[in-house]
N, C-alpha and C positions, 0 to 999 in steps of 0.2 A: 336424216342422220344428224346426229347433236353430239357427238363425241369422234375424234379419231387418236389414237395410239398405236408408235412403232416401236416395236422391238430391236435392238440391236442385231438380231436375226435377221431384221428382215422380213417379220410377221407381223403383219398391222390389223389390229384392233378396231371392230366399228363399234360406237355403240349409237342404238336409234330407242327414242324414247316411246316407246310402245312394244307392245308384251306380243309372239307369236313365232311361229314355226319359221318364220322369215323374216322377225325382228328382233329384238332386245341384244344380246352381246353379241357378236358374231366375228369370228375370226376370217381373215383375208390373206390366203396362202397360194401364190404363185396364181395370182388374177382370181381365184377361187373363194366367195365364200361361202363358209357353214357355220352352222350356228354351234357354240361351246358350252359345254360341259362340263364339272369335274366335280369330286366328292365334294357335296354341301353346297351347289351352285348349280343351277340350268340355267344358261345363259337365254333359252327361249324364252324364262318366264319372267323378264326383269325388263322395267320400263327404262333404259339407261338417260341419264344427264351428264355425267361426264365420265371420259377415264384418265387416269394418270399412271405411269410407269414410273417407281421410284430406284432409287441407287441401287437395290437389292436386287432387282428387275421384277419384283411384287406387282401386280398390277391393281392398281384400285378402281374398284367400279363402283360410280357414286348413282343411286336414283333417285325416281322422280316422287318415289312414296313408300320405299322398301330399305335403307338405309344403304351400309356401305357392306360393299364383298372385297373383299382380301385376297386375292389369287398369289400363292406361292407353293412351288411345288407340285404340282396335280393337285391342290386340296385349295379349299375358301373356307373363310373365316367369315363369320357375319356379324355388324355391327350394328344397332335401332336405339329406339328409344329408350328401350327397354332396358340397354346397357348404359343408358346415362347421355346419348348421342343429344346434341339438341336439337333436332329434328330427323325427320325420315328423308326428307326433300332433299335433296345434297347436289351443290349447286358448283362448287369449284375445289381442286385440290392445288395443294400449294407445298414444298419441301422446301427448308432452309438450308443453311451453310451447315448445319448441325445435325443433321437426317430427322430431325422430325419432320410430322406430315401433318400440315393444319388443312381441317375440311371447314368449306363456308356452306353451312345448310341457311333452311329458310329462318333460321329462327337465330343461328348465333354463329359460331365458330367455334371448332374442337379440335385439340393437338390430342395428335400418336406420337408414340413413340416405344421403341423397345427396351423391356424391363429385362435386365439382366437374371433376376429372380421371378421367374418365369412357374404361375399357381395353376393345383389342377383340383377343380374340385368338383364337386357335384354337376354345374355345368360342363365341366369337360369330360367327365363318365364316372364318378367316383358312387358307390354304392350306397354311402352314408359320411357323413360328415364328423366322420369321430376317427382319423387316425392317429394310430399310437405304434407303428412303426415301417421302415422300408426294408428290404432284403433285395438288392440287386444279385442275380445268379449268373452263371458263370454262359447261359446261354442266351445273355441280353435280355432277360427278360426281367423286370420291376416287380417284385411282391409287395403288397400291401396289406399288414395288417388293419384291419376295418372292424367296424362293431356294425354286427350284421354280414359277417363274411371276408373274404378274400377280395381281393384287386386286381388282378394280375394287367399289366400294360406293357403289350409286347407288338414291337412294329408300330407304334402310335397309336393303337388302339387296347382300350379297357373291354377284357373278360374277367365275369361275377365267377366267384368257386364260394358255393355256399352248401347247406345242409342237404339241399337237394342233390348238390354233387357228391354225396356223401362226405362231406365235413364234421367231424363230430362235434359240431358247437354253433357257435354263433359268435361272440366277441372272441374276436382273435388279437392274440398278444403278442409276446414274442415269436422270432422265427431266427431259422440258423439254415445254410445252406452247407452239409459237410465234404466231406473231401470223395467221396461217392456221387456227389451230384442230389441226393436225396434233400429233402425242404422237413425241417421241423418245426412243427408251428404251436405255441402255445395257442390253448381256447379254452376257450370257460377255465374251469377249474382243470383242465388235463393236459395231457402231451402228446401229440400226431406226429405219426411220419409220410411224408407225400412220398411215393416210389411206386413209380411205373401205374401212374394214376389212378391208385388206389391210396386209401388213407389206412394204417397202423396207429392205435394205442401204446402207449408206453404205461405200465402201471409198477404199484412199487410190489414189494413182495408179497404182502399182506393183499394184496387186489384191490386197495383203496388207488383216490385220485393221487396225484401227484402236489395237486394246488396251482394256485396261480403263479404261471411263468413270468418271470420279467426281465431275465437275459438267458442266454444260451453262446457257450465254446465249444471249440472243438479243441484237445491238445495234441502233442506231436505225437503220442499214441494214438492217436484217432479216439478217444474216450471224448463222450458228449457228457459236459458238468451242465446244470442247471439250476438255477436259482429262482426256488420260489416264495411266495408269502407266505404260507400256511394256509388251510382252510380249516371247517369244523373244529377250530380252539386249537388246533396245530400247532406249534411255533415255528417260525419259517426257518429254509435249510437250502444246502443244498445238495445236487444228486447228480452221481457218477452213472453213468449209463455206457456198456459195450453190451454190441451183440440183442439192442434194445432190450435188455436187463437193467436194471438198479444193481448195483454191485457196491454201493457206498451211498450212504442216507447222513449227511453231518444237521446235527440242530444249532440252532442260532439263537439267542434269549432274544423273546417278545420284543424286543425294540429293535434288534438288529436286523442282520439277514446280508445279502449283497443286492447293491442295485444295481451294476454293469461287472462284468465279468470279461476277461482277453487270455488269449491263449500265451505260456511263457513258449520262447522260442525253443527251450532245451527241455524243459521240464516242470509239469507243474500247470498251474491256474493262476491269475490275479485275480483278487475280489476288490471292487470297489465298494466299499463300505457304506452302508444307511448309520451308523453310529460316526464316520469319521474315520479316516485315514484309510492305508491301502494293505492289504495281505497278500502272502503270496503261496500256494497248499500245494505242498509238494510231500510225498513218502509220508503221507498222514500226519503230518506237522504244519500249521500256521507259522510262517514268517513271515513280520510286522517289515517296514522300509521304513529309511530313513524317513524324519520329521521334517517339516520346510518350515525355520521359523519366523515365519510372516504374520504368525498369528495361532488358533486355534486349530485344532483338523477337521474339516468341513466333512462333509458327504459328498462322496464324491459319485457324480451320476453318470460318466463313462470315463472308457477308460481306452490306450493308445497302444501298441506296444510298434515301437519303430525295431527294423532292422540289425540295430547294433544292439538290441535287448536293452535299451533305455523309456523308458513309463512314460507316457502323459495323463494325467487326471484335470476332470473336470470340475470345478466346483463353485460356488457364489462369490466366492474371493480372489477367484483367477486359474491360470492354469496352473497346476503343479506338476513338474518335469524331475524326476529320478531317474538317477546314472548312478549303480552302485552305491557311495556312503554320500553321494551330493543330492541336495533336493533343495530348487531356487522355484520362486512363485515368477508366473510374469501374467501384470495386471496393468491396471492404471498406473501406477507407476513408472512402466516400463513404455507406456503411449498406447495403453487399447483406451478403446471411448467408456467401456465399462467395463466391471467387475465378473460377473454372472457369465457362467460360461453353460451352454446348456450340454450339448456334444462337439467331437472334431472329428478330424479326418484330412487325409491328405490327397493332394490329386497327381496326376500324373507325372508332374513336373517335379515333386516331394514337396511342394507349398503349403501350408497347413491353413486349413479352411476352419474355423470355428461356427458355432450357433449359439447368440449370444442374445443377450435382453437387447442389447441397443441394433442386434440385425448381426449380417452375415459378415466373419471379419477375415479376409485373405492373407496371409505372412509369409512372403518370398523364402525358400528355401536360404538361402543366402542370409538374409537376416536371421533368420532362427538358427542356425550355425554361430552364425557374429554373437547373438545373445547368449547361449548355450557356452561360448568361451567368457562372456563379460554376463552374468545374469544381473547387474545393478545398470546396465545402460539398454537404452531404449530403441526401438523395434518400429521399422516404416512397415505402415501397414497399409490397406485398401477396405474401404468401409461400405455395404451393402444395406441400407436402411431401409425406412418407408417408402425414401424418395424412388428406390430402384425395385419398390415390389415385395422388400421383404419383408413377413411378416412370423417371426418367431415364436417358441414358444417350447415349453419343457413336457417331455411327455414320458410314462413310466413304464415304458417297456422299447426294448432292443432289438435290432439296432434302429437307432432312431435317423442315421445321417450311413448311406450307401452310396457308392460308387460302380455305376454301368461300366459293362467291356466300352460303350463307345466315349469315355472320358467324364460325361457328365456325374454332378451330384446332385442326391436323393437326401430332403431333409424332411422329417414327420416334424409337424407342428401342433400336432392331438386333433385338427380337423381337417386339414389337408395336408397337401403333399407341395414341394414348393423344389424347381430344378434349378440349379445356375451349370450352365457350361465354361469351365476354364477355358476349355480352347476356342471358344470364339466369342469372347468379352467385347465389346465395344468401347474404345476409346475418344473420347474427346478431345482432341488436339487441338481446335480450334481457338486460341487466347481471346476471352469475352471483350470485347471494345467498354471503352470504359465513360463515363460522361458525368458533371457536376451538374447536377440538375439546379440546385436554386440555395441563394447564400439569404439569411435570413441571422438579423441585429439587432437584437432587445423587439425583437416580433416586430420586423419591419424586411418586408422581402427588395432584394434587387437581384440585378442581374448579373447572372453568372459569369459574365465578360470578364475579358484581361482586364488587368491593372485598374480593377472596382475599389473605390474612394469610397471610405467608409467613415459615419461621423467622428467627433471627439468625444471620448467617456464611453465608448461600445463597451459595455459589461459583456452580455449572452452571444454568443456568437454558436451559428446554427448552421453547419454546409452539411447538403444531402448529396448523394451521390450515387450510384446505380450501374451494375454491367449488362449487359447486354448478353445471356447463356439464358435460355429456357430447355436448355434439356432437365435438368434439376437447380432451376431456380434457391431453392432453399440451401442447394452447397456449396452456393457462391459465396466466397471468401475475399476480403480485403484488409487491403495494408495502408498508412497513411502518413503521412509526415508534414507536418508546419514547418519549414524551416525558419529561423527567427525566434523558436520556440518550443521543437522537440528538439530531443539531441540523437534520436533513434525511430527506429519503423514502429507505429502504434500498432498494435494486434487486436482490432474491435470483431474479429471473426465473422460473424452475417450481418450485423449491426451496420445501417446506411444514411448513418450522421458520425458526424464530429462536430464534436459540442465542446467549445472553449470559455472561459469566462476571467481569466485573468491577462488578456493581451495588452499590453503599453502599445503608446503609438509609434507607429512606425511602418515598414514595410516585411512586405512577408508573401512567401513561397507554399504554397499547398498543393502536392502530390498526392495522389492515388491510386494502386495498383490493385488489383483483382485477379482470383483463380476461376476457372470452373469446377465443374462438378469431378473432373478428374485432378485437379490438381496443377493443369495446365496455367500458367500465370501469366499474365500482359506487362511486362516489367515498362514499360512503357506509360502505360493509362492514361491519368487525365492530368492538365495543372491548371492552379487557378494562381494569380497574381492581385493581391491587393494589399491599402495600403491604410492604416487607421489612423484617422488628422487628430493635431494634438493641441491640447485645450492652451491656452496664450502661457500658463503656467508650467504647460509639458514643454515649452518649444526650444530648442537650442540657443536661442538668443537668451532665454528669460535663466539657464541655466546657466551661460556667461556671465551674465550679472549678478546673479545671487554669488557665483564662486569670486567675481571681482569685488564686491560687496564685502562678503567674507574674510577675505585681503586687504580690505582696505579698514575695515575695521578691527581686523586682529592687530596689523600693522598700528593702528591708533592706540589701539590698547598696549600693545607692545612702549610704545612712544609712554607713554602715560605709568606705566610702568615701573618705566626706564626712568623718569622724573620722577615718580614718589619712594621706587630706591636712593636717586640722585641726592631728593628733598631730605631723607629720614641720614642719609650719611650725613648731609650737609648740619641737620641738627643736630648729629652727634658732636659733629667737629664743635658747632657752636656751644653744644653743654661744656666739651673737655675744656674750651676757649674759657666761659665764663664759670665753669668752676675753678681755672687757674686764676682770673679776674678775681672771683669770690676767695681766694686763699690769698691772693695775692694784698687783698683792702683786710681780711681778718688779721692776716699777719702783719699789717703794716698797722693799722689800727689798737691795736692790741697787741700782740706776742711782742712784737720791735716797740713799741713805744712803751715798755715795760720793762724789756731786753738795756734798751736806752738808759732810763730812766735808772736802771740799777747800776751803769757804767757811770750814770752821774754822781753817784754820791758813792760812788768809791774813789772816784777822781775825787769827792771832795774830802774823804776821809783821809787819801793819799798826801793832800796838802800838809797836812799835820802829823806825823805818823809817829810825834812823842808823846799826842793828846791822848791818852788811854781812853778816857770818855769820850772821846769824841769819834773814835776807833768804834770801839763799840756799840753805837748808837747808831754809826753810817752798815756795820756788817749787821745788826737786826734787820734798818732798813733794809738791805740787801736779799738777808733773809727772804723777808716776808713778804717783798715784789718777785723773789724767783717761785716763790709759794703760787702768787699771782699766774706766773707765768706759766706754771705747771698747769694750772687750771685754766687758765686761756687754750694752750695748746690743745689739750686732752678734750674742750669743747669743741675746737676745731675740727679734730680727727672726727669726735662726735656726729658732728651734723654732717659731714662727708660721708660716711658708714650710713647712716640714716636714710640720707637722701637715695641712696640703692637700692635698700632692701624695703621701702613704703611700697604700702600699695594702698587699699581704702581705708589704712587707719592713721590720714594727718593730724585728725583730732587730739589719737594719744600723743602722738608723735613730738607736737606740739606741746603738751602736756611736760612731756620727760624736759624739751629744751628748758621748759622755765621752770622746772622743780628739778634743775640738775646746775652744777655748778654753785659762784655762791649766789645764794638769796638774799638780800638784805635783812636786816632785824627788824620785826613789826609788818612787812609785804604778808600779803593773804593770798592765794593766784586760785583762779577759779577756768576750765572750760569747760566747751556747752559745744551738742551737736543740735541743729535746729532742722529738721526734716530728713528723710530718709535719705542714706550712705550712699552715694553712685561710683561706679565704676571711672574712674578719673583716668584722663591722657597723661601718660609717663611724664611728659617735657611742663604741661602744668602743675604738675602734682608736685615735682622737683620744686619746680620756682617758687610755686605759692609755700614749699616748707622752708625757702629760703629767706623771702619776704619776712614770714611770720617770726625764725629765726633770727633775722637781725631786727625787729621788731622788738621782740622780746628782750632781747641780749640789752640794748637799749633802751630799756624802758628799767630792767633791772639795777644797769650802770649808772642812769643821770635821772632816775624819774623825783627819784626819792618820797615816792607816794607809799601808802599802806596797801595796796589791792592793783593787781592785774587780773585782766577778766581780758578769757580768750576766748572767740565764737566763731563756729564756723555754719555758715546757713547753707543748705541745698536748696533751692527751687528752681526757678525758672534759669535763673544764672548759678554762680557758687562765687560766695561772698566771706570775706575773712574779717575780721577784727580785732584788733589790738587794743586794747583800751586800760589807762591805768590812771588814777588822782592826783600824779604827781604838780611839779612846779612847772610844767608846759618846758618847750622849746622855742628858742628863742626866735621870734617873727625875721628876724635877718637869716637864720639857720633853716629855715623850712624848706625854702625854695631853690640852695643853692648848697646848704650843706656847708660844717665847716674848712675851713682851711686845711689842707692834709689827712682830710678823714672822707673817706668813700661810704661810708651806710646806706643816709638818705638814698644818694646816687643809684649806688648800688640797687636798691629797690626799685627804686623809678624804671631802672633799665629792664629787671627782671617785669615789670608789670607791662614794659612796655613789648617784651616781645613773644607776651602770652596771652596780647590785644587783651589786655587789664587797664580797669581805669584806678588809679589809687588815688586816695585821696587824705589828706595828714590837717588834723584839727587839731588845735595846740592853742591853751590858753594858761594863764598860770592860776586862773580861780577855781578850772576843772579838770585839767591835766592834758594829757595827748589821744585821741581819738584815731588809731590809721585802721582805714578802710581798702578791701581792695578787692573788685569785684569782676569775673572772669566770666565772658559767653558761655551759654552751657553747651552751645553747637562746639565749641573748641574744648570744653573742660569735660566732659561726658564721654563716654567711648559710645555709650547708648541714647541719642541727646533727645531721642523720640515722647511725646509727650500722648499721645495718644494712644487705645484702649490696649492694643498689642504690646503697645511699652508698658501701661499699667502690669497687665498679667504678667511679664516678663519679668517685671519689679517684686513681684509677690510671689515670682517662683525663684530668686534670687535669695530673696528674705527667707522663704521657706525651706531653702536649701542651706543657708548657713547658719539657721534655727538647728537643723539638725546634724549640722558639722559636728565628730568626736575631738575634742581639745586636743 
């Protein structure tokens, strides 16, 4: 003996691995045993190596060269190679937390499990592999139309009804069960009636075919409509039938006709349209239903009719639902996985079952209500794909999706037949364990451990992660969060990475929750703690410093600021200072020593005041020093106004002082600019026209030469020139200036605190030479000598070449 299994009962299982009347499975009932038996299983002829009894109390018998047997219910299942098993040898059985069942044969290991969409096809009795539609009847039994006959599956077993049973055809199409219990079944090009096990034609009036069926109602008259394609150049139609008569023949143009057909609950037919939208034929009239404007009107290839006489259509763009003048779509939009609806149907519960491109789709009665009052908000649904078996598919005859007395549904997929039972669906409750497999850094792996130190400058960052659910692997779903870095749950749906690539350093929190295949979620899951080191430039100390840094040199700039506001007042003060100086020596030099000078010889004309001549000769003098004075003053004001409004033109500036005022008789006065114009500092530019100013004024008053020549050179420094032929200045007056007269002084001062060097040549054989020559770092606002100054100089020049006057 190589196997023992107990049942909950109390009935223990041998199995011994050798084949015979007194070996292979054998059951052990009250000290007793005997060898077992059941449909698709001889326990006598199986060499057993293990059993197993799973949650179900299914019993699995594994052997030694014959694969696995499935005992459930009096029946076995058989499982080989041949089904894909990895071997025949089958060596141990194993159930998880999750009811699957993993078998260890000699060659590998193979997981069971049960598929909710549950396929029946040629292995499991089906007569041909082309079906195109189901008809569940009222006495539990399953019709199938088939190409190459009938199907019928009743009690768990498939009986053939084909031409031999007198069927009059062979490709059978639609079928309709009506309110008599009678089976109509479209075939070939005709129409049968099954009743009391014989077959009836239906022909039209003329005793032609009818054409190809492709739906069949019944309505609350009991009248059978039919819709077919046309045959022999026909156009297709549909047709009224009582009393298996044609009693109504409607034609349809060549591209129309109806592809599903539902009976109205009061009165009348729906046609689901091959052109697009839905009608409704009642009292020989066509009524169109409202529009759903979601788009275009599809074809709609079935159709619904609920209880309170509101529509459902099926179509490539979702479903369409009418109520009276309302008609709302619900599709992806709404939360189905796809568009494409193939048929529906409701189960017992009122839950609305779809057949769809992406697999089989369930919608809680309760949701379809909720949506049905909100048709713009979205719909929890249940999704029956590959992973659970299903395998869909559109096919062009009716009904394509049936409903058994014992709750189950019947879905045609054009080759087989495929069941899911609402009432006894398996759930997954089980929340998948959740685990971070491996952290991986610009492709450099570590370990997934807490509080993982990670280098400085990590660009790619790479965490895998993985739960634990093999019942459908493929619908495991996760959620994830960085703390430090998301502000919310990421959504990567089957995706088993999070891939970052913009982290700073720092510390950081990474969460990951997982569902299973139902939906079931581990809110719990995995965490990983790590933390990314920060380059000497990322690090809290170096960001102290740059921001103290920054404070202590705004602060300096501030400081510096503060003093060249301070500096530029300070010079103001000193211009207002030594322009009152400068008015103070003009006026005392000139206007008053004039002013003077005319109180004196009226004082001396007063002495005599019966001298008529002498009267007279003191009031001309008089006269002609206030004349004097008038022109002193008015040059005064002059060179004050002047001094304001200069800017790069000293040269003229200059020019006006000595060609304004009086000139002497026989003076010739010439200026000259010697290299290009620069942009000069206010408080220079002042001084040096005051220099030149009383230069000139002076040279005018005492030179008594024929020629002033005035120059002003640009180069390296900015240099001025005074220069006239007169009788020179007296070598005791050079260096100290006369008595009561400020000029020289006056100059000296201004040269000296516009770090000028001046310099005063004075002979009586060549006259007076004053030079005076200013740094160009202090006289230039632009004092740069090199190539970027050039350009700037020639875009200066070339800008007030084309200044308008």
């Amino acid at each position: 003996m190589s196997a023992v299994a107990i049942g909950d009962d109390g009935v223990v299982w041998l199995g011994i691995p050798r084949a015979g009347k007194k070996f292979g499975l054998r059951r052990l009932i009250d000290g007793v045993a005997t060898s077992y038996a059941v449909r698709g299983m001889d326990g006598a002829t199986l060499s057993v190596n293990s059993l197993f009894l799973d949650r179900n109390k299914a019993l699995w018998v594994g052997t030694v060269g014959q694969g696995i047997y499935r005992v459930y219910n009096g029946e076995a299942d058989h499982f080989g190679s041949s089904d894909g098993l990895s071997s025949d040898a089958v060596q141990h059985f194993y159930q998880d937390k999750e009811g699957d069942v993993w078998v260890v044969t000699s060659k590998g290991i193979d997981r069971f499990r049960n598929l909710p969409a549950k396929t029946f096809s040629l292995r499991e009795g089906l007569t041909a592999d082309s079906v195109g539609s189901v008809l569940a009847t009222r006495d539990g039994a399953l019709w199938i139309g088939n190409q190459g006959g009938l199907d019928i599956l009743r009690h768990g077993t498939f009986a053939k009804m084909s031409s031999h049973d007198g069927l009059p055809g062979q490709d059978v199409t639609a079928l309709l069960e009506d309110h008599g219990g009678r089976v109509w079944i479209g075939v070939d090009g005709s129409l049968a009636v099954y009743d009391h096990y014989r077959f009836r034609l239906v022909k039209r009036e003329d005793g032609g075919a009818v054409g190809v069926i492709v739906a069949m109602a019944e309505d609350a008259a009991h009248d059978i409509w039919a819709s077919y394609t046309g045959v022999a150049g026909n156009p297709p139609g549909l047709l009224r039938i009582r009393d298996l008569k044609v009693i109504e023949n409607i034609s349809f143009p060549p591209d129309g006709g109806a592809l599903t057909l539902a009976s109205d609950h009061e009165t009348g037919i729906w046609l689901g349209l091959r052109n697009g939208g839905v009608e409704r034929y009642r009292g020989g009239h066509f009524e169109s239903v409202a529009k759903s404007g979601d788009g275009p009107e599809d074809a709609v290839a079935n159709l619904l009719v609920d209880p309170d006489g509101s529509l459902w259509g099926a179509t490539d763009h979702g479903l369409i639902w009418w109520k009276g003048d309302r008609a709302a779509t619900l599709n992806s939009r709404n939360g189905l996985p796809c568009d494409s609806v193939y048929s529906l149907i409701r189960d017992n519960l009122g839950s609305l079952w779809l057949s769809t491109r992406c697999g089989f789709i369930t919608i809680p009665a309760s949701e379809v209500s909720r949506w049905q009052e909100q048709p713009e908000g979205a719909v929890k649904i249940r999704l029956f794909d590959m992973f659970d078996g299903a395998q869909t598919a559109h096919t062009s005859f009716h009904p394509s999706v049936s409903r058994t007395v014992d709750a189950r549904l019947w879905f045609a997929n054009d080759s087989f037949v495929q069941m899911i039972d609402p009432s006894h669906l398996e759930t997954n409750n089980l929340p998948p364990p959740v685990h971070i497999e491996q952290v991986m850094a610009d492709r450099k792996n570590y370990s997934p451990t807490d509080e993982a130190r990670l280098p400085a400058l990590t660009r790619d960052l790479e965490i895998d992660y993985t739960a634990l659910s093999f019942v459908v692997p493929g619908k495991v779903r996760f959620r994830y969060k960085l703390e430090g870095r998301d502000t919310d749950w990421q959504e990567p749906g089957t995706r088993r990475q999070a891939l970052y690539s913009d982290l700073r350093p720092g510390k950081y929190r990474f969460q990951v929750i997982a569902c299973n295949n139902d939906g079931v979620w581990n809110e719990e899951g995995a965490v990983l703690n790590f933390s990314i080191a920060p380059m000497w430039y990322q690090t809290a100390w170096f960001r102290i410093l740059c921001l103290a840094s920054i404070m202590v040199i705004g602060w300096i700039l501030y400081r510096i600021r503060v003093r060249q506001v301070a500096k530029a007042i300070g010079a103001r003060f000193d211009e207002r200072l030594a322009e009152r100086t400068r008015m103070a020596r003009e006026l005392h030099d000139t206007f008053l020593q004039t002013i003077q000078g005319s109180k004196f010889v009226v004082d001396d004309g007063l002495e005599e005041p019966l001298n008529a001549e002498k009267m007279h000769r003191a009031l001309g003098q008089v006269s002609g020093w206030l004349d004097q004075a008038i022109q002193e003053g008015r040059a005064a004001l002059n060179s004050l106004r002047s001094s304001t409004t200069l800017k790069n033109e000293l040269a003229p500036a200059l020019r006006r002082v000595a060609e304004s005022g009086v000139v002497p008789e026989g003076m010739t006065i010439s200026a000259s600019v010697i290299g290009d114009a620069r942009e000069l500092h206010p408080i220079v530019r002042d001084e040096l026209y005051r220099i030149g100013h009383q230069a000139i004024q002076n040279a005018k008053a005492h030179s008594h030469g024929r020629s002033l020549e005035i120059a002003l050179i640009y180069g390296h420094d900015l240099t001025l020139h005074v220069r006239d032929n007169g009788v020179g200045i007296d070598p005791g007056y050079v260096m100290s200036g006369r008595e009561d007269h400020h000029g020289l002084q006056g100059m000296r001062e201004r040269a000296t605190r516009i770090q000028g060097q001046l310099t005063i040549l004075s002979s009586a054989e060549s006259g007076t030479d004053i030079s005076v020559v200013v740094p160009g770092r202090l006289s230039f606002l632009y004092p740069g000598t090199g190539i970027f100054s050039r350009i700037r100089n020639l875009y200066r020049r070339a800008i007030r070449n084309h200044d308008p006057l």
